[in-house]
C-alpha positions as CSV (number, residue, x, y, z in Angstrom):
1,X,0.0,0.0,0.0
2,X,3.0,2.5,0.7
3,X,4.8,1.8,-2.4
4,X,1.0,2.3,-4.0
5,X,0.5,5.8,-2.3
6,X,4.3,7.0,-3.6
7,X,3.6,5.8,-7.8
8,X,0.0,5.8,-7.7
9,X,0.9,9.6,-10.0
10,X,2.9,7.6,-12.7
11,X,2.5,8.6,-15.9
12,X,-0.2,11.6,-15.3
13,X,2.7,13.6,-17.1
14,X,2.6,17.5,-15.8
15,X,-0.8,16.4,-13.9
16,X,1.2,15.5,-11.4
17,X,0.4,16.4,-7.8
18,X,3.5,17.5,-6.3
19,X,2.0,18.2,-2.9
20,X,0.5,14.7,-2.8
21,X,3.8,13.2,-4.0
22,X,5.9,15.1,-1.4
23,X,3.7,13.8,1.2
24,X,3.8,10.1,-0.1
25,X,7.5,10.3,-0.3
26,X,8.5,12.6,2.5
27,X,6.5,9.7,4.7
28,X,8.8,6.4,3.6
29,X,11.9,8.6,3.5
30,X,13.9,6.7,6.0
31,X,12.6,3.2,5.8
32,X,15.0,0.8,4.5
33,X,12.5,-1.5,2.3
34,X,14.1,-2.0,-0.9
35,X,11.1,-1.7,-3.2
36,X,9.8,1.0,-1.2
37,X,13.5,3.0,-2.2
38,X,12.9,2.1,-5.4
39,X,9.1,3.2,-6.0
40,X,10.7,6.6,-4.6
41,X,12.9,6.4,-7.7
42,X,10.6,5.6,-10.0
43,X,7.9,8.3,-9.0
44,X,10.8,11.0,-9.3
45,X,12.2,10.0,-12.6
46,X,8.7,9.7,-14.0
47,X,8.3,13.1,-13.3
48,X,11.4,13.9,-14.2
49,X,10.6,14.6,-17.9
50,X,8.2,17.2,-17.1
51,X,9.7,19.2,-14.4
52,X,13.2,18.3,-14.2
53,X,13.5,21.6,-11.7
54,X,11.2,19.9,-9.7
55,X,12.7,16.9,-9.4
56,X,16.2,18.1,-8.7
57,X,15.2,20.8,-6.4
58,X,13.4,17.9,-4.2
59,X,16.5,15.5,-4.4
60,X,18.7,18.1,-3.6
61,X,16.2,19.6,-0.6
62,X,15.3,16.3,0.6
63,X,17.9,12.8,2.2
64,X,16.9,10.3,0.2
65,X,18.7,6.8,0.2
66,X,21.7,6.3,-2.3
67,X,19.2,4.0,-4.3
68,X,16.2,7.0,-4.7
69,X,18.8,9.4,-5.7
70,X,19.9,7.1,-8.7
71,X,16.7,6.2,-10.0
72,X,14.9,9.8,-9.8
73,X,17.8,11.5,-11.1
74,X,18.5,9.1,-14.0
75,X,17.4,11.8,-16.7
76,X,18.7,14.9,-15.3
77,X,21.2,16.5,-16.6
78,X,23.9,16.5,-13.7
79,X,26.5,19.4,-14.2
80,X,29.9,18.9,-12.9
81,X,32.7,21.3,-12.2
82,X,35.2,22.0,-14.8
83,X,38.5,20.6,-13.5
84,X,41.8,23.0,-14.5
């Protein structure tokens, strides 16, 4: 039911409700359940190609496990410093 509540906004594009999503997310944070991590993940890169912004601005605002991180941000574009 908790990994329901965090991708039950899959694919609803920019219909996304972020408040909802926050909430759904923000309340599994911390819990160490794998697919629970992942659905985190998913929900965040789902969104991800209609409000990038969004999506980094939560990842970088919010502590999400190694595992969230990797799957919501795997379609933003991640700048890195130039190295000289």
């Amino acid at each position: 039911m908790r990994r329901v509540a965090i991708t039950l906004q899959l694919l609803q594009k920019d219909r996304v409700d972020t408040c909802l999503l926050t909430q759904a997310i923000v309340y599994d944070v911390a819990t160490d359940e794998f697919f629970i991590q992942k659905a985190i993940g998913w929900a965040l890169r789902d969104y991800s190609k209609y409000n990038p912004a969004w999506v980094a601005a939560f990842i970088a605002d919010h502590r999400l496990s190694p595992l969230a991180v990797k799957e919501g941000s795997k379609f933003l574009v991640i700048s890195h410093p130039q190295k000289g």
